[in-house]
C-alpha positions in Angstrom: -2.9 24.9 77.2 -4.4 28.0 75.0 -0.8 28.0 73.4 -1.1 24.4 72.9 -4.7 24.7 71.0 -3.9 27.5 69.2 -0.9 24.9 67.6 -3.0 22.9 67.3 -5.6 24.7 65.3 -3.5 26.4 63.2 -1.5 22.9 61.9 -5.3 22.3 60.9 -6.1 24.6 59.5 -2.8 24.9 57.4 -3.4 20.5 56.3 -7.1 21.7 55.1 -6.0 24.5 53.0 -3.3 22.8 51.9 -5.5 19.7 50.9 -7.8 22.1 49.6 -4.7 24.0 47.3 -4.3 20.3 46.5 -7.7 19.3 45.6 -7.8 22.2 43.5 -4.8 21.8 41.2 -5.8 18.6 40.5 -9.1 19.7 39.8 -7.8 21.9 37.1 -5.2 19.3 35.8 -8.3 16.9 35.5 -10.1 19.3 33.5 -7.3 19.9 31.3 -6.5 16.4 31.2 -10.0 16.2 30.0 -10.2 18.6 26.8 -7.0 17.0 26.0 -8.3 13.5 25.7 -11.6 14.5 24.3 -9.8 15.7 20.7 -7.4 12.8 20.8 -8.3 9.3 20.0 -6.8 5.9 19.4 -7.4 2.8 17.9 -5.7 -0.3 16.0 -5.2 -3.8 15.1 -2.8 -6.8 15.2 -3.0 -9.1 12.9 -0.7 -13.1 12.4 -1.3 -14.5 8.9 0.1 -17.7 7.9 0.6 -18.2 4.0 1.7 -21.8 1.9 1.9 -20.6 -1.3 2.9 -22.7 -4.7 3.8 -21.5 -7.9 4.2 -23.6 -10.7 5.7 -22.4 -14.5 3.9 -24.0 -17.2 6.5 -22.6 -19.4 10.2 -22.1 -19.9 11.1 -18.0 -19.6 13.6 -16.4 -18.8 14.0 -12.4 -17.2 16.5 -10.1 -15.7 16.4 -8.6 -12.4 17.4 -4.8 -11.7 20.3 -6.1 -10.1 21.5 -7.3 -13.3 21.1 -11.5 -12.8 18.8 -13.8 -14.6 15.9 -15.8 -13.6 15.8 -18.9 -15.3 12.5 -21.1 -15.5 11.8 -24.5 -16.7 8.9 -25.8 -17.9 7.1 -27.9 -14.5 9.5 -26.5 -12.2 7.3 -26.0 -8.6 8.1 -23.7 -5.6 6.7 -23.9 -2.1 6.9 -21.9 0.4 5.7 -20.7 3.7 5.3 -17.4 5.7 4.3 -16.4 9.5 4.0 -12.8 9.4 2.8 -9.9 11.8 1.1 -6.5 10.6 0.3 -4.3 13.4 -1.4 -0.4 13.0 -1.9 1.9 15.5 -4.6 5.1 14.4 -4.3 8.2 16.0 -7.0 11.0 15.1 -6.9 14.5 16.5 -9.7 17.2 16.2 -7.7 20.2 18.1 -10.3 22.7 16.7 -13.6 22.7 14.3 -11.5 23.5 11.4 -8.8 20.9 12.1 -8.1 17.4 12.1 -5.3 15.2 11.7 -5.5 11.7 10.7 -2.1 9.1 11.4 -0.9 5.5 10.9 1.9 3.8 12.7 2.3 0.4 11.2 4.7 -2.8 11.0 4.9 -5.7 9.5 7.4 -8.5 9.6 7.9 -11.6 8.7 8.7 -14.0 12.4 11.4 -14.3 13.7 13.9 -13.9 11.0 17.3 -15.1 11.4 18.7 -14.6 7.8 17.5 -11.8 5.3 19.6 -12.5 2.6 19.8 -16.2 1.9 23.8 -15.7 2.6 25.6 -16.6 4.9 24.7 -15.6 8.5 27.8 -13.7 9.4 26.9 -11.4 6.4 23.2 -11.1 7.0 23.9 -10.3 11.0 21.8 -13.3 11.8 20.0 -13.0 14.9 20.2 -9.5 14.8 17.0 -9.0 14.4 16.0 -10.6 17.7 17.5 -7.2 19.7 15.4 -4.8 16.8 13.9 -2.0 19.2 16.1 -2.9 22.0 19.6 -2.2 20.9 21.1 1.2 18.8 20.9 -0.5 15.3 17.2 0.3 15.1 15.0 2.9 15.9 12.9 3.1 12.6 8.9 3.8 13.1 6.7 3.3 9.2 4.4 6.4 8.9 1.9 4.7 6.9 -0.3 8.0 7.2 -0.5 11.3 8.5 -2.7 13.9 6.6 -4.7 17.2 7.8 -7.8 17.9 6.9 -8.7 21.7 7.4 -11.8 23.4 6.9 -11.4 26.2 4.5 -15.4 26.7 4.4 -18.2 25.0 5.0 -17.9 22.6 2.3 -14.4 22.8 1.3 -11.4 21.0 2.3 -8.1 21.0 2.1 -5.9 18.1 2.7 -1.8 17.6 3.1 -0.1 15.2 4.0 0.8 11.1 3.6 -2.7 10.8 2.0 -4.8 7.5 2.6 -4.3 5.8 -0.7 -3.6 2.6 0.4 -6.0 0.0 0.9 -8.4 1.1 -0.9 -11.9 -0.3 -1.9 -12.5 -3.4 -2.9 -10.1 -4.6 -0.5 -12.2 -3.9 2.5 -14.8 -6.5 1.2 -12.3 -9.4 1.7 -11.8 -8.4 5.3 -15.3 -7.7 6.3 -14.7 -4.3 7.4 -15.5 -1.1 6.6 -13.2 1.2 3.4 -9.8 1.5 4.6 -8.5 3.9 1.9 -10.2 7.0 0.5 -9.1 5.7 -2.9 -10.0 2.9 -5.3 -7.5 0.2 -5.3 -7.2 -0.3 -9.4 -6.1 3.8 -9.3 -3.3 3.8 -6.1 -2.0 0.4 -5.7 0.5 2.4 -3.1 1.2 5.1 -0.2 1.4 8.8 -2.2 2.2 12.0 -0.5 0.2 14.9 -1.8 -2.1 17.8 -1.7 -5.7 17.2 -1.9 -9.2 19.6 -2.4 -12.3 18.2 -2.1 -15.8 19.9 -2.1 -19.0 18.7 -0.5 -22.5 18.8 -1.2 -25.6 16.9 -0.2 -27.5 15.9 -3.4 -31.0 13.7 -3.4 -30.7 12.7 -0.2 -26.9 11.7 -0.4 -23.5 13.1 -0.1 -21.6 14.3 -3.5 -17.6 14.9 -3.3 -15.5 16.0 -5.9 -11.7 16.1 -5.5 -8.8 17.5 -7.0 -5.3 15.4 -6.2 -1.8 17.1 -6.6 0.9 14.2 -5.8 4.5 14.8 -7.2 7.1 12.4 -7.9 10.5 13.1 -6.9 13.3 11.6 -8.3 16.6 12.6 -6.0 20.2 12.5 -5.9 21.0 10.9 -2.5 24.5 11.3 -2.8 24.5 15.4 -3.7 21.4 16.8 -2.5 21.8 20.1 -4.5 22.3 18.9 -7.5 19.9 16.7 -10.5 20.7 13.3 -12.2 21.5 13.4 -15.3 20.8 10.7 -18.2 23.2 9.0 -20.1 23.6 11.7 -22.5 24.1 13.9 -19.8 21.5 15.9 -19.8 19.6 16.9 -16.6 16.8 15.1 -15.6 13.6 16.7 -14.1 13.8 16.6 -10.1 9.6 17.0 -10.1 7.4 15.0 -12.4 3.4 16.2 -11.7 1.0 14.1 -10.8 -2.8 15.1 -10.9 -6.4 13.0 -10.0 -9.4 14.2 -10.4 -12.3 12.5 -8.3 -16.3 12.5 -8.0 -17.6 10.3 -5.1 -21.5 10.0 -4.7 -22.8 7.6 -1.3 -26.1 7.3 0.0 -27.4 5.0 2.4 -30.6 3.6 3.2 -32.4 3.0 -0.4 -35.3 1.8 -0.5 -33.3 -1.8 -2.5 -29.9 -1.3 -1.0 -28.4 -0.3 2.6 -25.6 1.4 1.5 -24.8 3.1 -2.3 -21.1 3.8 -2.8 -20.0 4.9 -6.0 -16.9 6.5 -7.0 -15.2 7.7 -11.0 -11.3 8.9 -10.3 -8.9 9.9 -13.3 -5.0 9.9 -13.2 -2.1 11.3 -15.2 1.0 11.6 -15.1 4.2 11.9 -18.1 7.5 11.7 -18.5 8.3 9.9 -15.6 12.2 9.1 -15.5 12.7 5.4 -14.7 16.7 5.1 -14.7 18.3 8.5 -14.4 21.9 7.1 -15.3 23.8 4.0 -16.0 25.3 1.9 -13.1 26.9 -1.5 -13.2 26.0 -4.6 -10.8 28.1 -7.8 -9.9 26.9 -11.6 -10.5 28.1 -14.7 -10.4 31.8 -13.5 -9.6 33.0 -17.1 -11.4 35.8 -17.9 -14.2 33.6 -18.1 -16.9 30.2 -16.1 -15.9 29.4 -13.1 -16.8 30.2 -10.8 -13.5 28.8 -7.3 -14.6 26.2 -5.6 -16.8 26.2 -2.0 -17.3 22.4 -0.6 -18.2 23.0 2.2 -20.5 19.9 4.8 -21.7 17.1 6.8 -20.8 13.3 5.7 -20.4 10.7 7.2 -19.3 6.8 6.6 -18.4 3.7 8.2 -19.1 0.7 7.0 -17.6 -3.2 7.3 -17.6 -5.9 5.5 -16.3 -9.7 5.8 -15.8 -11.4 4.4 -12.4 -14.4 3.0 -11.9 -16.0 1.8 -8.5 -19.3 1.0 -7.3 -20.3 -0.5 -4.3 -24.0 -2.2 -3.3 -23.8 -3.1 0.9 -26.9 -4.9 2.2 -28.9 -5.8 -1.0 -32.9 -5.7 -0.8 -32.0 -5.7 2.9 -30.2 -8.5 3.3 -26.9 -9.4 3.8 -25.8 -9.3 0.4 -22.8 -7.3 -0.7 -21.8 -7.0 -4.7 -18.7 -4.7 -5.9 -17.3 -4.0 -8.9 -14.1 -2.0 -10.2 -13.0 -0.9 -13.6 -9.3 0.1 -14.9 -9.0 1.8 -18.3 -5.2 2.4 -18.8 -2.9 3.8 -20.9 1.0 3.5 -20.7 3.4 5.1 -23.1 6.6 4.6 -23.0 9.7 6.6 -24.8 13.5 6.1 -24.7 15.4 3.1 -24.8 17.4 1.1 -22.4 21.0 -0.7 -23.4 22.7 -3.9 -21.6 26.4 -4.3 -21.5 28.1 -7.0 -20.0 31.2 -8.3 -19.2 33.4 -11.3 -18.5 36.0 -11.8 -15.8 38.9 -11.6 -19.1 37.3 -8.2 -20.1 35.6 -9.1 -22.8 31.9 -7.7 -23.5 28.9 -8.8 -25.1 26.2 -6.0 -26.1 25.2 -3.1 -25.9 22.1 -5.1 -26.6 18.7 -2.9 -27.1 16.5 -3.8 -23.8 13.5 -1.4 -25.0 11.3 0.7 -23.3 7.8 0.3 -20.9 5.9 -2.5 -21.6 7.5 -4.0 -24.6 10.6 -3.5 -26.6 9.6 -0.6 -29.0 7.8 3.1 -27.7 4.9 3.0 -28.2 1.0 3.0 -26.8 -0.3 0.3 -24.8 -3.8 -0.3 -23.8 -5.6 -2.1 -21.0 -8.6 -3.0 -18.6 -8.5 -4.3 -15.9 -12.3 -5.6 -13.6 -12.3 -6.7 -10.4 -15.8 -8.6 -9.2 -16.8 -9.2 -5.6 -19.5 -10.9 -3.9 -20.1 -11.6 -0.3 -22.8 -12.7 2.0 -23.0 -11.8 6.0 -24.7 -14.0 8.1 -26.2 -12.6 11.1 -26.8 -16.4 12.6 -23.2 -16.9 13.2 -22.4 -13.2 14.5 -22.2 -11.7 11.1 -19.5 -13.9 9.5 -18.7 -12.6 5.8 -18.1 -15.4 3.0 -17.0 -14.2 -0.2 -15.7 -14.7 -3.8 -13.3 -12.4 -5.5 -12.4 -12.2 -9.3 -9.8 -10.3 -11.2 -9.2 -10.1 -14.6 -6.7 -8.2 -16.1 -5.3 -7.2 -20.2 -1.7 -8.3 -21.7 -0.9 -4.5 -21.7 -3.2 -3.0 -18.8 0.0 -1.1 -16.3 -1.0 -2.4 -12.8 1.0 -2.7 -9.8 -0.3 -3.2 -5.7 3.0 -2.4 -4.0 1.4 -2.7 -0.7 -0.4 -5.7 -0.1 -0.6 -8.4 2.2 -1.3 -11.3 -1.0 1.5 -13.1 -2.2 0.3 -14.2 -4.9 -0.1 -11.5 -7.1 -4.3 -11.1 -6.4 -4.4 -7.8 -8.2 -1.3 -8.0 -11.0 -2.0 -10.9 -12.9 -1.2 -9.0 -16.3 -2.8 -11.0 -18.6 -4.6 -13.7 -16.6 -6.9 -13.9 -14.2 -7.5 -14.2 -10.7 -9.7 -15.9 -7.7 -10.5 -15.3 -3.9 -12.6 -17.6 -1.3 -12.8 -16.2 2.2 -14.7 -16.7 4.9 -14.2 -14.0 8.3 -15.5 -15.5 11.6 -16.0 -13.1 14.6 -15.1 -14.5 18.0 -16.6 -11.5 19.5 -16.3 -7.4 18.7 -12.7 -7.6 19.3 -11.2 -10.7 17.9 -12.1 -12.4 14.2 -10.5 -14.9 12.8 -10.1 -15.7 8.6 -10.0 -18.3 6.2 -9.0 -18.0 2.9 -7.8 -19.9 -0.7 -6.4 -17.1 -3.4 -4.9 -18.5 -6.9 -3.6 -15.8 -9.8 -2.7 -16.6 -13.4 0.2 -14.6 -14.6 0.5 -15.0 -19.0 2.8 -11.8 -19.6 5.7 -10.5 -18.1 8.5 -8.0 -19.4 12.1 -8.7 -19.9 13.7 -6.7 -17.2 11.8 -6.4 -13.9 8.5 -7.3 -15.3 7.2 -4.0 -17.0 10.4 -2.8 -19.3 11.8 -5.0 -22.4 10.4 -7.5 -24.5 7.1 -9.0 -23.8 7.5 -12.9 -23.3 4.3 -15.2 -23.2 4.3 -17.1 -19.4 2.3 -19.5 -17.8 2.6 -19.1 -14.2 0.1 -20.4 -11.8 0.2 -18.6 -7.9 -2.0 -20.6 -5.4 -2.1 -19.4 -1.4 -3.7 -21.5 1.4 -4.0 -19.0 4.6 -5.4 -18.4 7.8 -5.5 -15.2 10.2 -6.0 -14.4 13.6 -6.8 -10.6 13.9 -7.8 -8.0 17.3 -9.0 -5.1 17.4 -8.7 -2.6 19.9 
């Protein structure tokens, strides 16, 4: 019996400690689970946009693609189209230490469902490929929209590397009713840059001053031979590195005595000698008896830029809901070189080399060119703080813009040499779900030969209208 109690005892006391060895490991997982999730945090959104757009020429033009085929246009001639897409971004922040913290960006977007990609035929598009993307081996790809450091050097210096947030910048936040996306004005990156980044901090007058230096490179590669540069058509090696600097002052300040929030920002960029087609190359179209089935571009061009940035923007006017923005582009392109088009017939003969030009027009020289964009918007509190708003763009023959990652169609913010409007009205359902309304319309009058910005300028008429809605969730 004293046998059988001390068994007993001891198999009880061996389940406690071992519940209690137990107990305390996951103790001390919990609390390492815990510092772990306290300097990690996520976020995103998913957004479905539906877009009809129409464009209609007003005038007979026609261009040349890099591809080397020609789009012809007739005067009256109308295109309609329509588009289901999805954008989706996942943010991830990390703050490992007081000194460091990353910032990141996973994104997609895609148009729905898409069966054929090229307009071919479907055995040489893979149709329905796409409907096994992420489950099958052909496709694994993830978009890094973003992914910077930020790291303390001092108390108000900081140095940033990385995918740099560029994108998005203000005024585009205004149209969605949230708060700036990018750290950078819209009219000065219209893309994604990689790049190095200083910035110094200081409070001034009750605000917060920032000053920024930008270091952002271009590289031009060789794909095929890694180790080696491209050369021009005169054979001559071609820079690998072309520098890119910005120089930025940012002043905000919230709660003025007239205006919630005071936002305003100047940013200068440069850049020169940026090599636009490293070599020559020939292209196929229209493999038919009497069409012209190559062109061979011969010649080296290349691009210097320079533009001056203004932004400004007023949030909650004499405390209301009132919002006003305004930003300005003065530009400079030169361009140097010249660009040559063969082209040849299925009996050999040729036609050329004919003299394409340069950036901007079909000589080298300086162009110059402003660009504004206006925006207004009201929130109504009534109505859960839905934002309707008006934006207008207006932009020179010669002003160089581009927006290479947008969700307009219609060309909102390169409407080189015309003009452009935005109504939009956002409707929260509730803190995570909004939904948006919107009518956009852009007036293109100038356009370039080949591609749109190199060659002879030629006088368009184009008129880009957009009817879309949005459904968008936060989480």
């Amino acid at each position: 019996m004293l046998k059988k109690s001390l068994l007993v005892g001891a198999v009880v006391a061996a389940t406690a400690l071992s519940a209690n060895a137990q107990s305390l490991e996951e103790r001390v997982e919990a609390l390492e689970f815990a510092g772990y999730e306290n300097w990690w945090k996520f976020s995103g959104n998913l957004e479905y946009r539906f877009d009809a757009v129409e464009t209609e020429y007003k005038k007979a033009y026609s261009t040349l693609t890099f591809d080397g085929s020609t789009n012809s246009y007739a005067k009256g001639d109308k295109n309609s189209v329509k588009h289901h897409r999805i954008f989706s971004e996942l943010d991830i922040e990390a703050k490992p230490t007081d000194k460091l913290t990353f910032y990141g960006r996973l994104s997609a977007s895609k148009a729905m469902n898409t069966l054929n990609k090229g307009g071919g035929t479907y055995v040489q598009d893979s149709a329905f490929n796409e409907l096994g993307e992420g489950m099958n081996g052909g496709n694994s790809s993830v978009f890094l929209e973003r992914a910077f450091v930020n790291y303390s050097l001092m108390k108000n210096l900081v140095l940033s590397v990385g995918r740099l947030p560029t994108v998005e910048g203000t005024p585009a936040h205004f149209s969605e009713a949230r708060s700036p996306m990018g750290g950078y004005p819209l009219l000065a990156f219209g893309g994604i840059f990689d790049g190095i980044a200083l910035t110094y901090g200081h409070k001034l007058g009750g605000g917060d001053l920032t000053l920024r230096g930008i270091y952002t490179p271009f590289n031009t590669r060789n794909i095929d031979f890694g180790n080696e540069k491209f050369e021009d058509a005169n054979g001559m090696e071609v820079d690998e590195n072309v520098d890119v600097y910005s120089l930025m002052l940012e002043f905000q300040k919230t709660n003025f005595s007239w205006v919630k929030n005071f936002h305003f920002t100047y940013q200068y960029l440069k850049f020169g000698r940026f090599n636009a087609l490293a070599k020559a190359h020939v292209v196929t179209v229209n493999p038919s008896s009497n069409a012209v089935v190559s062109s061979k571009f011969d010649g080296n061009i290349e691009l210097g830029l320079e533009r001056h940035v203004l932004n400004l923007d007023l949030v909650g006017i004499a405390k209301t809901g009132l919002n006003f923005g305004v930003s300005f582009l003065k530009g400079k392109a030169e361009g140097s070189g010249n660009l040559t088009q063969t082209s040849y017939n299925n009996d050999g003969a040729t036609a050329g080399p004919t003299s394409i030009g340069t950036w901007l027009g079909s000589s080298a020289k300086e162009h110059d060119g402003d660009a504004w964009i206006f925006n207004l918007s009201y929130n109504i509190m009534k109505l859960r703080n839905a934002t309707v708003g008006v934006e207008y763009v207006t932009i020179d023959d010669d002003a160089f813009v581009y927006d290479s990652a947008s969700k307009n169609l219609v060309g909102q913010y390169t409407s080189r040499g015309g003009d452009a409007k935005h109504f939009y009205w956002v409707q929260p359902i509730d803190n995570n779900f909004k939904v948006k309304f919107g009518y956009q319309e852009a007036n293109r009058k100038k356009t370039n030969y080949l591609g749109g910005f190199i060659g002879s300028t030629s006088d368009i008429d184009n008129v880009t209208k957009s009817y879309y809605s949005s459904l968008q969730f936060t989480f």
